[in-house]
Steps between C-alpha positions, in 0.01 A plus 500: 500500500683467159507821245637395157590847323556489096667724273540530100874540497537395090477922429659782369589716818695840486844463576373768794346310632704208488764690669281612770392184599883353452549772745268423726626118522726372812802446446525166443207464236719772309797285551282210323406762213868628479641139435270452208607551116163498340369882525106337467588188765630822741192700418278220612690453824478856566144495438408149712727650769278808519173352474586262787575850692168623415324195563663474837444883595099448433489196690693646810406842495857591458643783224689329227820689580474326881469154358869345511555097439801285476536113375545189686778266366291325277354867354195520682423866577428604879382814641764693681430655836555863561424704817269720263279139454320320781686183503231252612300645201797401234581201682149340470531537044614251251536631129586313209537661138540334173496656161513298136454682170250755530401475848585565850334331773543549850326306861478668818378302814506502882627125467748323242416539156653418130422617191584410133388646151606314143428535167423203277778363311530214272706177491536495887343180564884349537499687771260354673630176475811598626408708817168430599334232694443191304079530616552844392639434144251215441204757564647765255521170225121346624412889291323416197723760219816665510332891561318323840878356662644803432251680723489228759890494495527859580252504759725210681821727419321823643373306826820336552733806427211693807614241784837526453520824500175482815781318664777727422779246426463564082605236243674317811200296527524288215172513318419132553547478819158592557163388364210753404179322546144682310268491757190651230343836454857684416664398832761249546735393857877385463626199652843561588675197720775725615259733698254295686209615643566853334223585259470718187228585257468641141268673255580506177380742177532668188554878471291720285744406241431111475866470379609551931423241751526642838552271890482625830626226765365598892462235800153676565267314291184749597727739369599319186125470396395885575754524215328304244167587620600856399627423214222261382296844561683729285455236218137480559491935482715437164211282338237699590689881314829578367671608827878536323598832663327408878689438801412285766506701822704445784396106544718205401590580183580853361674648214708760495607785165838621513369841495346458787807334719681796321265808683503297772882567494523862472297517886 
């Protein structure tokens, strides 16, 4: 099963509390927040870092201060084993976290998993031309006004920003390399000539804020669609009453308060 967990990281937070959770980081997420110049850049590190902590302690039933990770060469984080932990437990998780502007956004599955959150931006559509597939690029121009292939654009960037980091090699895969192919209904497949015969799915949407595209790459495809099924729900429970302060409980989807990672902490 995929969990996506979200938080609102664009806050004011006490500086407490931002030391408490800087405290609570391994040390080589605090290395990443050490090498940084920008005191807000740091505080949003600090505050991914510990939200993928919580995230990962609800999933695996483990106390925050027990959950330890390191990074692969290409920066893909990995649980670290312990004798406190029961290894086979650890071994059988893949996590991916990705955080832009005022969100974090973090996947947690028993199989390989990406994930990728953006925020619109203008003028990017040079981009595109440059980096993506050429199918790719002609479906982002085939959009009828400029508003329309700047969504479609990021929801190509988001999906193709989730595999690479679903296949853990980063921005060594060279973006087109691969094809993304919409397959309807939210989902689309990649087509990838350098992995044959290895499959991988996506599901693609905006956040509350309409401003944040969010993708979430998994080779399960049943998987990939409980994930938009779920979310498709929640939008349904949105039109029907205002629902801005309700959480969606322990499914695929659920988002998390900084107050609540932070009492979570102090156990």
């Amino acid at each position: 099963m995929i969990r996506i967990f979200y938080v609102y990281i664009g806050c004011d937070c006490e500086e407490e509390k931002i030391r408490g959770f800087y405290e609570m980081l391994p040390k080589e997420r605090q290395g990443l927040v050490d090498r940084l110049n920008n005191r807000e850049l740091a505080k949003k590190k600090i505050l991914a870092g510990i939200f993928m902590q919580y995230g990962l302690s609800r999933t695996l039933g483990i106390p925050m201060r027990e959950i330890e990770y390191t990074y692969g060469e290409q920066g893909k984080p990995y649980l670290k084993l312990s004798e406190r932990l029961d290894g086979q437990k650890l071994r059988a998780v893949d996590f991916n976290l990705s955080h832009s502007g005022r969100y974090a956004v973090l996947a947690v599955s028993d199989g390989a998993v990406g994930i990728d959150v953006e925020q619109v931006k203008k003028n990017r559509l040079s981009v595109a031309k440059r980096c993506f597939h050429e199918r790719e690029y002609e479906d982002i121009m085939r959009m009828p006004d400029e508003e329309s292939r700047e969504r479609r654009f990021l929801e190509y960037w988001t999906m193709k920003e989730a595999y690479v980091k679903y296949c853990g090699e980063g921005l060594k895969i060279p973006l087109n390399s691969f094809l993304i192919e919409r397959m309807g209904n939210g989902l689309s497949c990649v087509k990838d000539k350098t992995r044959e015969g290895q499959e991988a799915f996506f599901v693609t949407f905006q956040m509350e804020d309409p401003s944040y595209f969010l993708s979430v790459c998994s080779s399960n495809m049943s998987e990939v669609k409980g994930v938009w099924t779920e979310r498709n729900r929640e939008d349904e429970q949105m039109k029907e009453k205002d629902i801005s302060d309700t959480r969606i409980k322990e499914f695929e989807i659920n988002e998390i308060s900084l107050e609540e990672i932070w009492l979570q902490s102090l156990l």
